[in-house]
N, C-alpha and C positions, 0 to 999 in steps of 0.2 A: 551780923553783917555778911558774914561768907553764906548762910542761908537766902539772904538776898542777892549776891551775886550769883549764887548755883541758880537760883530760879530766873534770873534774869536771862544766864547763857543759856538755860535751859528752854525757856517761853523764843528767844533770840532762833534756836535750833529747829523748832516747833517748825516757825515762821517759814525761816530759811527753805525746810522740805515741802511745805506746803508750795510756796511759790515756784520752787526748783519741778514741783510734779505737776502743776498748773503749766508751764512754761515748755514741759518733757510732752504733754500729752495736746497741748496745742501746737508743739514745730514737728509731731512725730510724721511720719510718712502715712499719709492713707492710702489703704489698703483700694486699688484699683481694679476690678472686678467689670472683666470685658463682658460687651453686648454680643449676643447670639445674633446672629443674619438678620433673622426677623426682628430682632428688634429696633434693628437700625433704619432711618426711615429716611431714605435719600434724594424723596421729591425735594424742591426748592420751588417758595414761592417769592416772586415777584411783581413788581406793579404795572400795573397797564400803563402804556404808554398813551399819553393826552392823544385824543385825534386832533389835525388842525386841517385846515385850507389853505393851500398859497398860490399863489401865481409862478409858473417857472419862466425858468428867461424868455421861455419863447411868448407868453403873454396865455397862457393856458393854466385852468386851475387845476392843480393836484391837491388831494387829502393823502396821508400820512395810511390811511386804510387802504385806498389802491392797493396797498405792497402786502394787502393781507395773505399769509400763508406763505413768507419770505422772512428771510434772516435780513435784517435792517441795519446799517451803519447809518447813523443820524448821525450829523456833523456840522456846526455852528462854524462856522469859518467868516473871516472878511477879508478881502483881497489885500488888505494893507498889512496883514498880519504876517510877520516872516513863519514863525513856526506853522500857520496853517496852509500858508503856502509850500513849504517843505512836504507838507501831509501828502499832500493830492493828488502825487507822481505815484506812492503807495496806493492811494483810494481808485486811481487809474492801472493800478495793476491787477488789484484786488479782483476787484470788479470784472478785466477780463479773463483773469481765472475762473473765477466762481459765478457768474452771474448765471449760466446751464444749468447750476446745483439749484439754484434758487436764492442766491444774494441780490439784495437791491443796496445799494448805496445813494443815502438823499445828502447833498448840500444845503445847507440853510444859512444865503448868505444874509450880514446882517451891519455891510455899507450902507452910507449915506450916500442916497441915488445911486442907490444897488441898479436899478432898471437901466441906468446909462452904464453903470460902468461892469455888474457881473457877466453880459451878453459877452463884451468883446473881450473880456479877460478868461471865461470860460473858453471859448475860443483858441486863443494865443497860446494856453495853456493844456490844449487837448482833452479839457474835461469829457469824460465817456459816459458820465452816468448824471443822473436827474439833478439840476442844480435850484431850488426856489430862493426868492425874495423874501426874505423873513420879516419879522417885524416884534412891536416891543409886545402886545399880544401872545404869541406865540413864546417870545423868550421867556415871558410869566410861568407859562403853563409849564416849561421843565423847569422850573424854579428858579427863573432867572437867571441870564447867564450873564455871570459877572468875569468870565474869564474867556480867552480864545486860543488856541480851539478848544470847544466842549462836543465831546462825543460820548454818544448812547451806543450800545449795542442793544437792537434787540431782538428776540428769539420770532420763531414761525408764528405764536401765537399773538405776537403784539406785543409782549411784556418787557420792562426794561430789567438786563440782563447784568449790565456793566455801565459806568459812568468813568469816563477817561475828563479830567482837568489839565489843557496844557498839550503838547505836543508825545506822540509812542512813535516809537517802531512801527514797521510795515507787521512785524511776525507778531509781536502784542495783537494785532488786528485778526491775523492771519490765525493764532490761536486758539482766539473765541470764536471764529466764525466758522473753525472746523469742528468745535465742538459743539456747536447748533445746527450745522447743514446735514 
């Protein structure tokens, strides 16, 4: 009987270290071994940004390419929306800071009889930069915009850069466009 117990506490001890060094050498620290210059590769790709077609308030069509070889603030907004109307006094500032460097800032508004009503509220509002009539078209192509405001940033090349859901900052803006311009 104590021959059975030695070997039970014995086989028991076995167990114990095996799983204690299973458990040592799965939570131990791995050894971190930094990249040399080159081997760090610090392009970023990104996805092209849909082209579209709209009409702007003034009854003229723009594509989303006109603004080729410019830093792009695309902006889903609708005039009933408080946070995107918050935006705009920024997207009005923006814009006459930066628009020399090569910023374009587009509106895509996306009211019900947008055509009657974004003319006089761009207006009212001092809008300075390109405002179009959006549509449900259009909202597909950036994957649907289930929220307002939804803004793109995107780079010189067309590509989308940044994807803001919801109301930022003017400097959030201000941020990314200095690091594209």
């Amino acid at each position: 009987m104590a021959k059975n117990k030695t070997f039970i506490i014995f086989i028991t001890l076995v167990i114990a270290a095996v799983v204690f060094g299973i458990i040592s050498i799965m939570t131990a620290p791995k050894k971190i071994v930094p990249l040399k210059e080159e081997e760090i590769v610090k392009k970023r790709i990104f996805k092209p940004a849909p082209d579209f077609a709209l009409m702007d308030i003034n009854g003229a069509e723009k594509r989303l390419s006109d603004f080729k070889n410019k830093v792009v603030i695309l902006d889903f907004f609708a005039t009933w929306c408080s946070p995107c109307r918050d935006e705009i006094p920024h997207f009005i500032d923006l814009y006459t800071r930066y628009r020399d460097r090569g910023l374009e800032i587009v509106g895509v508004a996306l009211d019900w009889n947008a055509m009657r009503i974004v003319p006089v509220f761009s207006e009212d509002n001092g809008i300075n930069y390109t405002v179009l009539i959006g549509n449900e078209e259009v909202s597909d192509l950036y994957g649907g915009i289930a929220a307002l405001p939804t803004t793109f940033i995107l780079d010189r090349d067309g590509n989308i850069v940044k994807r803001y859901v919801g109301y930022r900052d003017k400097e959030v803006f201000e941020k990314d466009i200095e690091e594209l311009l």
